[in-house]
N, C-alpha and C positions, 0 to 999 in steps of 0.2 A: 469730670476732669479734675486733677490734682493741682490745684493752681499754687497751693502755699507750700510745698516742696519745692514746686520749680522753683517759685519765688526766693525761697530758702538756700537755692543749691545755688540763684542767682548771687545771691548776697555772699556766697562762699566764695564767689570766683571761678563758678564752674567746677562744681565738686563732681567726682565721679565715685561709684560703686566699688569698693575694695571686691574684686575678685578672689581672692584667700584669707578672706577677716576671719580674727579667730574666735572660736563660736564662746558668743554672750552667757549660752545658757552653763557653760561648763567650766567658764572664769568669772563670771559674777555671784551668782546666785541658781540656786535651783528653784526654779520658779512651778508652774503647773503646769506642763505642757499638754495641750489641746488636742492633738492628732488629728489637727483642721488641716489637710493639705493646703501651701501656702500659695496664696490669689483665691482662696475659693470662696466665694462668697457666704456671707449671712444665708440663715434656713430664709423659706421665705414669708414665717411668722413674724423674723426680726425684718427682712425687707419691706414689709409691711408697714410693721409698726415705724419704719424710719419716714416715710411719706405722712406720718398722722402728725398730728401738734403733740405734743410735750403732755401730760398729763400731769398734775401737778398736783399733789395730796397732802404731801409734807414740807411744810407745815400752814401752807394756805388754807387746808381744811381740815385742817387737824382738829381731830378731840380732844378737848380738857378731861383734865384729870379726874378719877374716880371722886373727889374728894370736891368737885366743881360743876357748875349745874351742866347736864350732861346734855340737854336740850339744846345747847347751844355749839355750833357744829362747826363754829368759823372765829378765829382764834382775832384777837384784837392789833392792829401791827403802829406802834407809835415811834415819834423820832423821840432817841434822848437824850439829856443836855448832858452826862455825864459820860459819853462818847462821845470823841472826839471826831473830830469831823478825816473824812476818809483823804487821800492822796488820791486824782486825777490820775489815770495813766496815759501818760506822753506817748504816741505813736509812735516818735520817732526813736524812742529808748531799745526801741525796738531791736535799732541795729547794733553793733553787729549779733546776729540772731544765735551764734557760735558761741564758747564760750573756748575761749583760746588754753585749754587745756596744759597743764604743767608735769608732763611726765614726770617718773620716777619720786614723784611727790611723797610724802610720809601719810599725809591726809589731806582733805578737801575742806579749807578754810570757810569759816561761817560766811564771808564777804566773796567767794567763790561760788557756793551753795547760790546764793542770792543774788549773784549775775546772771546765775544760769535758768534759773527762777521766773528773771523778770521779764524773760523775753515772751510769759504766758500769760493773756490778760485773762480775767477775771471779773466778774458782774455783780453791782451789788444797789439796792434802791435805795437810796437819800433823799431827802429835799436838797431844796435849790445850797445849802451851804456845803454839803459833801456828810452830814450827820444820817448815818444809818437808820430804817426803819428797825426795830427789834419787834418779835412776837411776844404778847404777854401772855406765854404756855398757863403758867399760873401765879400767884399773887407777889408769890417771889424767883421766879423763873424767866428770864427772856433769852429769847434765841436769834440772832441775826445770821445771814444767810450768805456766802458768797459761790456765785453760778460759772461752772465752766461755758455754762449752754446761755447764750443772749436772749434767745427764747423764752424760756426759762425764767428769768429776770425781767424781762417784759413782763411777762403774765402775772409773777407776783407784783411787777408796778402797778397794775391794770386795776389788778384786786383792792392791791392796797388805797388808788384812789378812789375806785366803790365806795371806801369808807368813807369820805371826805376831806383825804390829802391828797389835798390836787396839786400840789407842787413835787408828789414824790415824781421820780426821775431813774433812769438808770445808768449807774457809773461805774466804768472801768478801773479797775485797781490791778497793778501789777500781783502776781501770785504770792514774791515776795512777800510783798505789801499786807497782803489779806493773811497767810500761815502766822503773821504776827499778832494777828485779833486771836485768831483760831488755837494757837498756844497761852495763851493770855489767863494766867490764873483768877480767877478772882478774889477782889480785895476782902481784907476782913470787916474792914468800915462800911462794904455796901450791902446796903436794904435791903437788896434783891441781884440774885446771880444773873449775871450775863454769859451767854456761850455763843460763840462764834463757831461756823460751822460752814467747810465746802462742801460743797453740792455738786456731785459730779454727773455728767449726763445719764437720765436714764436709760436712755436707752444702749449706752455703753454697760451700766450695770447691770444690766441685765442680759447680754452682750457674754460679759464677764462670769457670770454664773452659768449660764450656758453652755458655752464652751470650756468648761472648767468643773462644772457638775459640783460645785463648791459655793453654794449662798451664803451660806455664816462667815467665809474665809469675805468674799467681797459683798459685807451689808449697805446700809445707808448712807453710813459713813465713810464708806472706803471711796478711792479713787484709782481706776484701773489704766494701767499704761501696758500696750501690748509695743514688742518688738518680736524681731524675725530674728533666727540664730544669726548669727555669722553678718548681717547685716550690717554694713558699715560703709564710709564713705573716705575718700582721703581731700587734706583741705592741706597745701604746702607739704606732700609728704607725711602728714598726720594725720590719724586716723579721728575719725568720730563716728559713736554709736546713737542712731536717736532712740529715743522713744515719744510713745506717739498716745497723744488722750483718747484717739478714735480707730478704732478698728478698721473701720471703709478706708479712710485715707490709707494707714498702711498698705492693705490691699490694693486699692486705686495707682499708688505708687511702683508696686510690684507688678502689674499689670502693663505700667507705663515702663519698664526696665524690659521687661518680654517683648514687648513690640519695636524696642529700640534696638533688640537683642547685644545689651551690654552685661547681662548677667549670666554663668554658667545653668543649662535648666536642668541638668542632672543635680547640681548643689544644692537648687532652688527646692525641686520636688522633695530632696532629701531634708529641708528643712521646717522649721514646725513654728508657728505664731503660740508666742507664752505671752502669761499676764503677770504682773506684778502690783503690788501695789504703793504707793506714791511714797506713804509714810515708812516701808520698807527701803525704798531707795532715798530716801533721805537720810534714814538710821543709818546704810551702808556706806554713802559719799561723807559722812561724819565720822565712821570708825576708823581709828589707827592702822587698826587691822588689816582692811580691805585689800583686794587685790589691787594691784594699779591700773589697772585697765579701766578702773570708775572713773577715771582722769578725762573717761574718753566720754561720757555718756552726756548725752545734751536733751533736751526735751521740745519738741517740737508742739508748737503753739497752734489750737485748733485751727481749720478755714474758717468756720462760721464766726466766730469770736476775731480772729483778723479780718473778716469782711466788715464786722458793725462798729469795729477801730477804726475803719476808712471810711465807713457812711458817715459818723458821727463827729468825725476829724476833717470834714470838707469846708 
């Protein structure tokens, strides 16, 4: 069941499906399209793998470096004073989940960007102050982590207090919030680099290369947002396009439109599920250039990551 759509379309006020939205894929960007006819499910290696736990290798069991005793398979994760401690994210920032769009706009303001941002939480483990754990890859190299998947971020807590921080913890941080660690150059006064790094679900990446037959376009680093052509919603007469961090949901939602029959399924069949990647639609909602129609594009915040916002917020 799609519960954080409904929920989503509740918070709009009863948004309904644009019947003639005009297609995504031929006014935004050319993205990969997939030739997945649209609802059809994952093969059932990826349905599979969605039923199993998270597998988790980078970088909770990462290898040290050539140049580091190689023997040793499980990489060090400490809090450090010279990060700052993280921002809580407020549940309720939540609303409204839209992002009130300014037609005929020239561009999409940094403080736009970052409303629309923050309606997607985000996982990351600290101790009890909000100070990030970081991996110590190597002697001057630390990496810390932010998880679209709460799962995910459990399990590196889990790990991380094996070692003996028992106060690590795991904290919500608005997306916003965390793309400002993850841009964050490092200073020339410090010891040792720090890299900030999202972590998008595996099994969305994987997901992503899949149906796209492109691994190097979506690596480790990338974070994949599938939308449907032409898919859109009116909220007052205006239009909004989501995009979606998971693949199932979109689907689960298209699925939910077919049984309500408020979508045309001749449109439907003729449309195609594409992937983009996150830092690409960032680069676009920034350019001058852009078509306006990025005016419309909003991002829809996982279930699982809004389910552990409301267990952890009670």
């Amino acid at each position: 069941m799609f519960v954080a759509f409904v929920g989503a379309a509740h918070a709009l006020g009863g948004a309904q499906p644009c019947q003639h939205a005009r297609s995504v894929r031929q006014t935004m960007f050319a993205p990969w399209c997939t030739r997945r006819p649209v609802g059809a499910s994952a093969s059932k290696k990826m349905r599979q793998m969605q039923h199993r736990p998270a597998r988790i290798s980078t970088p909770l069991q990462m290898q040290r470096g050539d140049d580091e005793d190689s023997s040793s398979s499980a990489v060090s994760w400490k809090t450090v004073g010279a990060v700052f401690a993280l921002t809580a994210f407020v549940f309720s920032s939540l609303a409204p989940l839209y992002f009130a769009a300014t037609s005929g706009s020239a561009s999409v303001s940094k403080a736009e960007i970052a409303e629309r941002l923050h309606a997607v939480p985000v996982f990351s483990v600290t101790d009890t102050q909000g100070k990030p754990y970081l991996a110590e890859l190597t002697s001057k190299e630390r990496l810390g982590l932010f998880y679209l998947d709460p799962s995910e971020a459990e399990a590196q807590m889990r790990y991380v207090q094996s070692q003996g921080e028992t106060d690590a913890r795991v904290l919500p941080v608005a997306l916003d919030d965390a793309l400002k660690f993850t841009a964050r150059p490092p200073r020339a006064d410090e010891s040792s680099k720090d890299v900030f790094k999202l972590k998008a679900k595996a099994r969305e990446l994987q997901l992503a290369q899949q149906m796209t037959g492109k691994a190097e376009t979506f690596g480790e680093d990338s974070v994949p947002l599938f939308y449907l052509e032409g898919l859109a919603f009116k909220r007052n007469g205006a239009r909004v396009f989501p995009l979606f961090f998971n693949y199932e949901e979109l689907n689960a939602y298209v699925q939910q439109l077919r049984k309500q029959g408020t979508v045309d399924e001749k449109t439907l069949e003729a449309s195609n599920v594409n992937i983009v990647d996150l830092n690409m639609v960032l680069s676009e909602l920034a350019s001058p250039r852009r078509d306006p129609i990025w005016n419309e594009v909003v991002f829809l915040p996982p279930q699982d990551g809004m389910n552990f916002m409301k267990a952890v917020q009670k």
